[in-house]
C-alpha positions as CSV (number, residue, x, y, z in Angstrom):
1,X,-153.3,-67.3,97.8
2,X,-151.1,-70.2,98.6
3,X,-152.4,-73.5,99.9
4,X,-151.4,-74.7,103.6
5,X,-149.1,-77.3,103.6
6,X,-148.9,-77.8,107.5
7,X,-152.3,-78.5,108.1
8,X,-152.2,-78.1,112.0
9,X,-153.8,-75.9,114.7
10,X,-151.7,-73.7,116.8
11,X,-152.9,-76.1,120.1
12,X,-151.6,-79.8,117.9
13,X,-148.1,-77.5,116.9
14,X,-147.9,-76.4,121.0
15,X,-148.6,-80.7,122.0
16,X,-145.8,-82.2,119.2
17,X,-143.5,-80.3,120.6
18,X,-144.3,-81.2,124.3
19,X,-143.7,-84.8,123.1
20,X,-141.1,-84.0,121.3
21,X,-138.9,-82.3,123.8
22,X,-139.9,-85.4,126.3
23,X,-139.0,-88.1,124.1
24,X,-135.4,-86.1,123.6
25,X,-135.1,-85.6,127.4
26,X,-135.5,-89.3,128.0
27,X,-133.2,-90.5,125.3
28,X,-130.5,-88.0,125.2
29,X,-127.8,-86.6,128.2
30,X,-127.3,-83.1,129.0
31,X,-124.8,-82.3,126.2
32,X,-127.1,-84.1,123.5
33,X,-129.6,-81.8,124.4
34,X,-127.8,-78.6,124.4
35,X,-127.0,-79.2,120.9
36,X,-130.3,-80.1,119.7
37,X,-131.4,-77.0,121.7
38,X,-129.0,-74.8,119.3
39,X,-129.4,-76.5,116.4
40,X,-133.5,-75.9,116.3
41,X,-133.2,-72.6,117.5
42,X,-131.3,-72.4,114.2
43,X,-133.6,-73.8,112.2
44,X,-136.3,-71.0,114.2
45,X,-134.2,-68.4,113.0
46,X,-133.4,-69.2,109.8
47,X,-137.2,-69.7,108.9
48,X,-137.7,-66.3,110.6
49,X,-135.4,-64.5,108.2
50,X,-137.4,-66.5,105.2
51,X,-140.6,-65.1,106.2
52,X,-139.4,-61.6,106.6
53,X,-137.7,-61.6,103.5
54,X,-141.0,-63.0,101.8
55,X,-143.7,-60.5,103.6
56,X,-140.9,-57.9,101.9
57,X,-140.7,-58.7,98.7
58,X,-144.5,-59.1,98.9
59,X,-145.0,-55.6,99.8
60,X,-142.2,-54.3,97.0
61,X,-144.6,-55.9,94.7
């Protein structure tokens, strides 16, 4: 069993990302904020991808 390294509740993960998005929307324009938009729903699918491929090779084992 692997220890958590993002020790955070589901509730404290839902708030940092309010704030977050708010402190972008106030600093950055419209364009800004598409990109950042794109580039963390990369990051979202990327980690996806590593977490399927992991609960795979899991269950190969």
């Amino acid at each position: 069993m692997s220890k958590k390294k993002l020790d955070l509740t589901g509730a404290e993960l839902v708030s940092l990302a309010g704030s977050l998005a708010i402190c972008f929307a106030e600093k950055y324009d419209k364009d800004d904020l598409r990109r950042l938009r794109l580039f963390f729903s990369s990051i979202a699918s990327n980690i996806t991808i590593i977490e399927i491929e992991g609960i795979s090779r899991t269950n190969e084992k």
